[in-house]
C-alpha positions as CSV (number, residue, x, y, z in Angstrom):
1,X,0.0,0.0,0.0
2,X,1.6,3.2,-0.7
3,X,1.2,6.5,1.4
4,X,-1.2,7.7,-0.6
5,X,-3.6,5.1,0.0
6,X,-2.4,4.9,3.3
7,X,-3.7,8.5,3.8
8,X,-6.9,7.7,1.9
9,X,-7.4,4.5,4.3
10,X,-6.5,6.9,7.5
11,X,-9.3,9.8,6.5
12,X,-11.9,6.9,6.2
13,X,-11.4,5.3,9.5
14,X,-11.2,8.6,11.1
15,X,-14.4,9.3,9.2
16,X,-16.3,6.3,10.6
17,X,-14.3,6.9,14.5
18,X,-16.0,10.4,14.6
19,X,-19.0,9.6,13.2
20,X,-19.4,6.4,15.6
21,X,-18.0,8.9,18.7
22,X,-20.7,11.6,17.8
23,X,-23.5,9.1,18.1
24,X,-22.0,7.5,21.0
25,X,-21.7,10.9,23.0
26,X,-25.7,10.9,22.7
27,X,-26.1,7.3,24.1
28,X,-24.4,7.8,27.6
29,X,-27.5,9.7,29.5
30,X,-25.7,13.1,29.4
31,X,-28.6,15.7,29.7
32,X,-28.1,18.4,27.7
33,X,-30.6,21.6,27.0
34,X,-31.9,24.2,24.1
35,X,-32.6,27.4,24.9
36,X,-34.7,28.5,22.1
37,X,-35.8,32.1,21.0
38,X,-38.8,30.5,18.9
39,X,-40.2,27.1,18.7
40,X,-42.0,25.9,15.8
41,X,-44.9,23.8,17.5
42,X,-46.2,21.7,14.9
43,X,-49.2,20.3,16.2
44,X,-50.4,23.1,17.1
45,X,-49.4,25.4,14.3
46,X,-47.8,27.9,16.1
47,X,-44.7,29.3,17.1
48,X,-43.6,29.7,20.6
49,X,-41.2,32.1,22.4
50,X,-38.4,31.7,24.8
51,X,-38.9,27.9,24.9
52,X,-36.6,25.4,27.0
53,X,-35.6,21.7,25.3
54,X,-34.4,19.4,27.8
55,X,-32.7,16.2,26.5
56,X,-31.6,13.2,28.0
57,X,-29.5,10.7,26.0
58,X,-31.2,9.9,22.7
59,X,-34.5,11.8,23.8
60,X,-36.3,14.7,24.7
61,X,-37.2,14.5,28.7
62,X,-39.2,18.2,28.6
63,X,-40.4,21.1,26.6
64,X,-41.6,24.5,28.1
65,X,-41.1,28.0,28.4
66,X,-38.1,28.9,29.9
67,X,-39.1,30.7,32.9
68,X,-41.0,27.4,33.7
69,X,-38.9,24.4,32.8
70,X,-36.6,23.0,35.6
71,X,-33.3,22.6,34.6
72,X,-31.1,19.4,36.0
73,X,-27.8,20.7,37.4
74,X,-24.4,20.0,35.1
75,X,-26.4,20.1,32.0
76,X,-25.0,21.2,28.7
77,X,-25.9,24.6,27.6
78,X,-26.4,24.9,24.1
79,X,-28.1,28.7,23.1
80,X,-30.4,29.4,20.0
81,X,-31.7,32.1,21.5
82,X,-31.1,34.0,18.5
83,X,-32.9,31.0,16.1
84,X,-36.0,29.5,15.0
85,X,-35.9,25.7,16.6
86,X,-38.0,23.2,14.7
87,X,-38.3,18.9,14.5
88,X,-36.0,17.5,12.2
89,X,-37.5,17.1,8.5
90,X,-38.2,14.3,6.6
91,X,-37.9,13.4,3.5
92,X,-40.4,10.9,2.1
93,X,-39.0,10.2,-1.4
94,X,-35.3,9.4,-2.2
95,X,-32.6,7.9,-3.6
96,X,-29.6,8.1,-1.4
97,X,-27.5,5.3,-3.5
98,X,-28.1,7.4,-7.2
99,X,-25.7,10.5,-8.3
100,X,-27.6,13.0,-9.9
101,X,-24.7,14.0,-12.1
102,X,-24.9,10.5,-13.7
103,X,-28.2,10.0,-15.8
104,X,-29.2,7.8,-18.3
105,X,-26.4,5.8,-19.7
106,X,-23.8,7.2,-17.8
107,X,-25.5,4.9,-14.8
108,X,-24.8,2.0,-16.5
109,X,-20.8,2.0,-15.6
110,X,-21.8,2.3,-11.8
111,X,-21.8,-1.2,-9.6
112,X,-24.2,-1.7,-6.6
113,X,-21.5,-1.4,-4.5
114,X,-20.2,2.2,-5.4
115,X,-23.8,3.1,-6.0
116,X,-23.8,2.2,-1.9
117,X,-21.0,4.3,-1.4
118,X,-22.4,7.2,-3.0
119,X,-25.0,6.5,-0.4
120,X,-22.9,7.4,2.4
121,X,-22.0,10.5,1.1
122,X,-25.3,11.4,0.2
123,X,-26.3,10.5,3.7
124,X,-24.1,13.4,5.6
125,X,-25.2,15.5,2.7
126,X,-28.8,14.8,4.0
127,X,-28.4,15.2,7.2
128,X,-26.6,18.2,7.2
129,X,-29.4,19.9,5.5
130,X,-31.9,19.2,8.4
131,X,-33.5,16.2,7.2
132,X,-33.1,13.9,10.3
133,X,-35.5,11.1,8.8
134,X,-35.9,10.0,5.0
135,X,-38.3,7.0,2.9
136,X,-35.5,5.2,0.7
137,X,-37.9,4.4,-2.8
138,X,-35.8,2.2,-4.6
139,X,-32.2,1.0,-5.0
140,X,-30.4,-2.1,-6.3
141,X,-28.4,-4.3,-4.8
142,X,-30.2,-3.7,-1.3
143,X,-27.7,-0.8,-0.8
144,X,-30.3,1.4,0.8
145,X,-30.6,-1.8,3.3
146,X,-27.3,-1.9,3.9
147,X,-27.1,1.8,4.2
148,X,-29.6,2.4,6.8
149,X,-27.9,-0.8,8.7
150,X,-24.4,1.4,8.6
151,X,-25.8,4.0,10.0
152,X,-28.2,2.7,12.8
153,X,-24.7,0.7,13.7
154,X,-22.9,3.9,13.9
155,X,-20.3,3.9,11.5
156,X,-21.8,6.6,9.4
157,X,-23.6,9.7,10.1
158,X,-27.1,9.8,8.1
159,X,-30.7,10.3,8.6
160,X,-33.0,7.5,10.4
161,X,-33.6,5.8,7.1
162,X,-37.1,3.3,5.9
163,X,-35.7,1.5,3.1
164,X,-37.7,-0.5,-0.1
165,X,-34.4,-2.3,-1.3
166,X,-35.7,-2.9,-5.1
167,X,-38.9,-1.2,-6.7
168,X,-41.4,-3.7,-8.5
169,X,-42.8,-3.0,-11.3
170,X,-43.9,-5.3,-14.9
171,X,-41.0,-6.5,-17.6
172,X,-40.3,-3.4,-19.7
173,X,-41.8,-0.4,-17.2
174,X,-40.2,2.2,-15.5
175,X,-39.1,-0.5,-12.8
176,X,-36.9,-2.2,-15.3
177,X,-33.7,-1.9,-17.4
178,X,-34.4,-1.1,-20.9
179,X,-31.0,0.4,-21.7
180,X,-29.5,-2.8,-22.4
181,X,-30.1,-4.2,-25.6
182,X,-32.1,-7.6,-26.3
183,X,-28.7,-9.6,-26.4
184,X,-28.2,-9.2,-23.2
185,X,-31.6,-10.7,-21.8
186,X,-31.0,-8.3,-18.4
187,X,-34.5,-8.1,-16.3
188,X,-34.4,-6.2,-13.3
189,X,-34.4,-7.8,-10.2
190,X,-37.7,-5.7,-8.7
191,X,-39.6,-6.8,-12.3
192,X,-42.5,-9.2,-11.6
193,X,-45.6,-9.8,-13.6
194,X,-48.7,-11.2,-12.7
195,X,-50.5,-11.1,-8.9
196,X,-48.6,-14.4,-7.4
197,X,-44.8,-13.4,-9.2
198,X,-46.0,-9.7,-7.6
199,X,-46.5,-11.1,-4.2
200,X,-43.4,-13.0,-4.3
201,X,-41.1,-10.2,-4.7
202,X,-42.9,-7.9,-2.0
203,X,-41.7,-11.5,0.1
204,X,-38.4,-11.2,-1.5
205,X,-38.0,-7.6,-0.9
206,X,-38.7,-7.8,3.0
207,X,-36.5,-11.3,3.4
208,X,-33.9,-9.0,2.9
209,X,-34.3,-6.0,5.0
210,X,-37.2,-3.4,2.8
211,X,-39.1,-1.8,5.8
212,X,-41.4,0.1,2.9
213,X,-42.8,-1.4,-0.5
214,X,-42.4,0.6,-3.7
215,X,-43.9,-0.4,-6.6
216,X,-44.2,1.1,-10.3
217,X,-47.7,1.6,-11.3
218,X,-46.9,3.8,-14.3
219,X,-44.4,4.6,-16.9
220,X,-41.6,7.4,-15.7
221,X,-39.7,10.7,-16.5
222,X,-36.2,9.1,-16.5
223,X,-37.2,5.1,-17.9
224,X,-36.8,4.7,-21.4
225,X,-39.0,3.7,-23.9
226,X,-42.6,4.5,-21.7
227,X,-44.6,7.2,-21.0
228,X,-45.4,9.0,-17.5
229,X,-49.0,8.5,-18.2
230,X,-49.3,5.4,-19.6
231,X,-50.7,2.7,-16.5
232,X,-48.2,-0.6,-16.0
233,X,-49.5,-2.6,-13.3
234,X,-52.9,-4.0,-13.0
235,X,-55.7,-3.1,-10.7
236,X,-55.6,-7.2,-9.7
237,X,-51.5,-7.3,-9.8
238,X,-51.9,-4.1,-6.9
239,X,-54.2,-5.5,-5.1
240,X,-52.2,-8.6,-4.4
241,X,-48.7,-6.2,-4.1
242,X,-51.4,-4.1,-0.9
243,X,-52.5,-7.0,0.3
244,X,-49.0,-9.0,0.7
245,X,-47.3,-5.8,2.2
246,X,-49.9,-5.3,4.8
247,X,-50.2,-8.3,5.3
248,X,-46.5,-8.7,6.7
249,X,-46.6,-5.8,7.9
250,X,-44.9,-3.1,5.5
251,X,-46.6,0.3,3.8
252,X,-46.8,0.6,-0.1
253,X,-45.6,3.6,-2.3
254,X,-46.8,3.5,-5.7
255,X,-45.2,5.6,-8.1
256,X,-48.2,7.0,-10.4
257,X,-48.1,9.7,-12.9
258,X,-51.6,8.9,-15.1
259,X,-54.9,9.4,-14.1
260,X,-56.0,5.7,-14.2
261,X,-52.7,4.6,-12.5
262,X,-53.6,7.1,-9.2
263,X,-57.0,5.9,-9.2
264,X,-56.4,2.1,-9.4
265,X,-53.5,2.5,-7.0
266,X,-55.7,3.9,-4.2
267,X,-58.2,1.7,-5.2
268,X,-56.0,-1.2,-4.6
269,X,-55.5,0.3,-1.2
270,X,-51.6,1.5,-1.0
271,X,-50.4,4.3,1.7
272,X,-49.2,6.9,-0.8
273,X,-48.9,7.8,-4.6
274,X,-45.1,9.4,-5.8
275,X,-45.7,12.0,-8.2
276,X,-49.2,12.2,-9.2
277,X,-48.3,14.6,-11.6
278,X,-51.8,14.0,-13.5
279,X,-54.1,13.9,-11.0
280,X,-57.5,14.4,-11.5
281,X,-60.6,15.2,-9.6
282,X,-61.6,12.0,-8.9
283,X,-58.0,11.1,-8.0
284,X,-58.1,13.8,-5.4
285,X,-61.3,12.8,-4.2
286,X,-60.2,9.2,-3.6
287,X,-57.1,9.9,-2.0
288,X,-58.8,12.2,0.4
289,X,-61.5,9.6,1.1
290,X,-59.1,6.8,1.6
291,X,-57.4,9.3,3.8
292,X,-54.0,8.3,1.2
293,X,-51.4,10.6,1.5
294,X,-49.7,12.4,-2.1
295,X,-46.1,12.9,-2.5
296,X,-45.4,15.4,-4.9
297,X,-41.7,16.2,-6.3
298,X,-42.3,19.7,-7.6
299,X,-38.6,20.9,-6.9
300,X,-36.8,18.8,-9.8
301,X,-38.4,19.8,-12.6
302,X,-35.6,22.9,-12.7
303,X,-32.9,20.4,-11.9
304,X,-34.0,18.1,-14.8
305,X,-34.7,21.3,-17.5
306,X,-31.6,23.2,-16.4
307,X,-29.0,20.5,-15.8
308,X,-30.4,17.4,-17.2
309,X,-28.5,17.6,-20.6
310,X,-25.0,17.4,-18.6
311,X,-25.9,14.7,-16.3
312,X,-26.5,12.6,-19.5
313,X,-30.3,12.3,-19.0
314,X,-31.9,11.2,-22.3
315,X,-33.4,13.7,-24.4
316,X,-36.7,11.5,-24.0
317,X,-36.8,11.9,-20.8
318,X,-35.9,15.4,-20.5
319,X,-38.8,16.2,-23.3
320,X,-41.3,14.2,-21.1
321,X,-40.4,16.9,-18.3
322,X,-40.8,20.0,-20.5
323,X,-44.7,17.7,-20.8
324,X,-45.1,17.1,-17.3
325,X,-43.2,19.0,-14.5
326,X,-45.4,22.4,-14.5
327,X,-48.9,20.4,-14.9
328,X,-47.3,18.2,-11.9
329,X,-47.2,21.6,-10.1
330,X,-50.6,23.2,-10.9
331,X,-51.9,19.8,-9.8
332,X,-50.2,20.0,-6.5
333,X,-52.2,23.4,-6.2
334,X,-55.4,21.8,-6.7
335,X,-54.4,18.3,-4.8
336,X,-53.9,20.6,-1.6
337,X,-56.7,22.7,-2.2
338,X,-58.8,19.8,-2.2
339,X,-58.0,18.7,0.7
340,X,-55.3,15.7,0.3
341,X,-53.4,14.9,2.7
342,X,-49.9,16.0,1.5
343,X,-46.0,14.6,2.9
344,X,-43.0,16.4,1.4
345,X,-40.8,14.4,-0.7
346,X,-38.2,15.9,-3.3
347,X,-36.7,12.7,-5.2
348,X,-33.4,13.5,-4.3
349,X,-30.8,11.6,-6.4
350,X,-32.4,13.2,-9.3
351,X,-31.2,16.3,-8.5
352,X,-28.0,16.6,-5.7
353,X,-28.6,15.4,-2.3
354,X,-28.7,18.3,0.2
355,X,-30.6,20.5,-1.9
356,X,-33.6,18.9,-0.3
357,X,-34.9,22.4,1.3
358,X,-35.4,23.9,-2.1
359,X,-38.8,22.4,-2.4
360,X,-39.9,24.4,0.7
361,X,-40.4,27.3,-1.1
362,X,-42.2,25.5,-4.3
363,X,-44.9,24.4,-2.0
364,X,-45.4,27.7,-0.7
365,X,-45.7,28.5,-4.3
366,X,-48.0,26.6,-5.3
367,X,-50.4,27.0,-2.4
368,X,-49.0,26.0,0.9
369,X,-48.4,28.6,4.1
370,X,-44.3,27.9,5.3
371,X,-46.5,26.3,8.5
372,X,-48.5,23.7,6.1
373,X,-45.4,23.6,4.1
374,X,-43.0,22.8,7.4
375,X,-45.8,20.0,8.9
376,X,-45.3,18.1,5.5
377,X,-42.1,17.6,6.1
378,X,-42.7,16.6,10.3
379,X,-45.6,15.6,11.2
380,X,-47.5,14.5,8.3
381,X,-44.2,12.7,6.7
382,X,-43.9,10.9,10.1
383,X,-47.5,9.6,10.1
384,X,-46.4,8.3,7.2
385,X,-43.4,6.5,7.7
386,X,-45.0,5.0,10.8
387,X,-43.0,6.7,13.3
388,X,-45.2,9.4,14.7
389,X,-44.7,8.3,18.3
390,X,-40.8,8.7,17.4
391,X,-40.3,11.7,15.5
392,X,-42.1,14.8,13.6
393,X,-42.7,17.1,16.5
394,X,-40.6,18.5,19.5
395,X,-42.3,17.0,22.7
396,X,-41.6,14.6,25.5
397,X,-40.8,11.1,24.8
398,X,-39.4,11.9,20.9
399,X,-36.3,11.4,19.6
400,X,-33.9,14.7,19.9
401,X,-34.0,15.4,16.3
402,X,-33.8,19.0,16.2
403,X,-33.0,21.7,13.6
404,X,-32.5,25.5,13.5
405,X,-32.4,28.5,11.2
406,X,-31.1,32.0,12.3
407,X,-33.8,33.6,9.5
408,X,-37.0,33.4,9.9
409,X,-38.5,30.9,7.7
410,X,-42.1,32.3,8.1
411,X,-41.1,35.6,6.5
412,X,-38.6,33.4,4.1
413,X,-39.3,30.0,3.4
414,X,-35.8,30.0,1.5
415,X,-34.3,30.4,5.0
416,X,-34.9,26.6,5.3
417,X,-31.6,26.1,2.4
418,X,-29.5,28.0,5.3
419,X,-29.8,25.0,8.4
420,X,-27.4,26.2,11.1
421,X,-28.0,23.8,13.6
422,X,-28.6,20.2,13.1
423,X,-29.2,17.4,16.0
424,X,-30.0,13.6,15.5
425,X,-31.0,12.0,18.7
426,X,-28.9,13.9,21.1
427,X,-26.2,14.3,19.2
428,X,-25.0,17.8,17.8
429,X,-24.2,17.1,13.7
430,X,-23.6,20.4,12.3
431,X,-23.3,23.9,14.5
């Protein structure tokens, strides 16, 4: 090994020590406590002044005003007096393991296991930008899996992660390869067709480690050769994919674009719909009968329009953008206006991970106060992910993920790109 390496092999194993140390300093019952000049209560939908966080280990042990809230002696200090304190976001949509800088064919040079290294990267990246908690929708070679293990075992830093390992979806959809030419005869591991082949992945998929269920009921933006609208799976093959999930116990994101894919997909009774870029009235009225939440990505579309041609995106898929990214937004208007029940996530790994925040100010945009905007990404996104007793909200009994923004993000939603203060579960990340 030459010194070069040597200093290459040194930086990563001090990586991992103080990534393992700063998690370990939260584990050890040390109590330490926030003074905060405003506190964004998102239950309630207010903000609060001169509040006092009091954490012990992992956890927060109180929250009140300051004059109020006992103190234990030999706490740590830390002062935001000058900030606005919120619950750590969460992301419900991304793809920690892809590089937005390589699309289309330039993907197919990358191995599983670098695409699980860009992963750790993408993780810090991530979690420096306030987002504490993210739903992992797709990745091959179970490196989101193996991810989220790495980091609950504390050799990375990264956000709480719910992982789907591969996406199904049919033989030829926007779950599949179809780069690759015909001599080849490459299917995608996630690809099954039919309700029993369906069912059997969704086993496959939580034999090794998915905690989430993501299937392809439409065609995509970035898949070759189909159209966003166009519906893949069946009404019969998504009701066996529901019904298998629940069943052992796991929540189902469908990506849908189309019309009849949205309505079939709530029909067939899965948690949330990706995208829903063409979602109509009745698609709205379902989902807010069936009380299904929408995740709508309407960030990207600059990313893809503006820097899609140097990432190597194809040109289809870039022209099906230019078709569907500002309808996906008007129909977010109208989605939220009608009373869906809306969870922020951005699709990250389509455009660069940390530039989560940037979809803040989009939702404000297209309809949304920076309070409705903020509970998207907390409360709502932990319902959810099925960890609402855990984390979305700063009270007693949840886990110490805390952000803060010296702006105020009420006046400015854009202050939320500007995170100066990041904890996960006690432990300080970025100050």
């Amino acid at each position: 090994m030459n010194f070069k390496h040597l200093l290459i092999s040194a930086a990563v194993i001090g990586a991992a020590s103080s990534a393992m140390s700063t998690v370990a300093a939260a584990d050890h019952g040390k109590v330490v406590v926030i003074r905060a000049g405003k506190l964004v209560d998102v239950v309630a939908g207010t903000v609060l002044k001169d509040q006092t966080i009091v954490i012990d280990g992992e956890r927060i042990s109180a929250v009140g005003p300051t004059a109020s809230t006992k103190v234990p002696s030999g706490a740590q200090l830390i002062d935001l007096s000058g900030q606005t304190v919120m619950p750590g976001f969460i992301d419900m949509h991304t793809h920690l393991t892809n590089d937005a800088k390589l699309g289309g064919y330039n993907a197919l040079g990358v191995s599983d296991t670098r695409a699980a290294l860009y992963g750790v990267r993408a993780a810090r990246l991530t979690l420096e930008a306030g987002f504490t908690s993210v739903r992992n929708v797709g990745a091959g070679g179970f490196g989101d899996v193996a991810l989220r293990d790495a980091i609950n075992d504390g050799d990375f830093i990264g956000p709480r992660m719910r992982t789907a390992a591969y996406a199904i979806g049919i033989q030829g959809g926007h779950c599949d390869e179809n780069m690759l030419p015909p001599d080849m005869k490459f299917t995608g591991r996630g690809v099954a067709d039919g309700p029993w082949e369906a069912r059997a992945r969704v086993r496959e998929m939580v034999k090794y480690g998915a905690d989430v269920i993501k299937i392809c009921a439409s065609g995509g933006v970035l898949s070759k050769g189909d159209e966003p609208g166009a519906q893949q799976y069946t009404l019969e093959e998504m009701q066996a994919i529901v019904a298998e999930a629940h069943k052992l116990g796991r929540k189902v994101a469908a990506h849908a674009h189309g019309t009849s894919s949205i309505r079939d997909a709530i029909l067939a009774g899965v948690d949330s719909i990706e995208h829903a870029s063409l979602i109509d009235e009745e698609g709205i009225r379902l989902a807010r009968e069936k009380g299904v939440y929408l995740v709508m990505d309407i960030y990207n579309d600059d990313y893809i329009l503006q820097e899609g041609e140097k990432a190597g995106m194809l040109p289809e898929s870039i022209a099906k953008e230019k078709v569907i990214g500002q309808t996906q937004r008007d129909n977010f208007r109208k989605a939220f206006n009608g009373g869906a029940k809306m969870a922020f996530g951005s699709d990250s790994g389509v455009y660069p991970h940390g530039d989560n925040g940037k979809q803040f100010a989009y939702m404000v945009k297209y309809g949304m106060t920076p309070m409705q905007a903020i509970q998207s990404a907390t409360i709502n996104a932990a319902d959810l992910l099925g960890w609402k007793d855990s984390v979305g909200s700063l009270s007693a009994g949840k886990f110490a993920d805390i952000v803060a923004v010296k702006g105020d993000p009420f006046a400015n939603i854009g202050e939320l790109t500007k995170i100066d203060f990041v904890m996960k579960g006690g432990a300080v990340i970025r100050r």
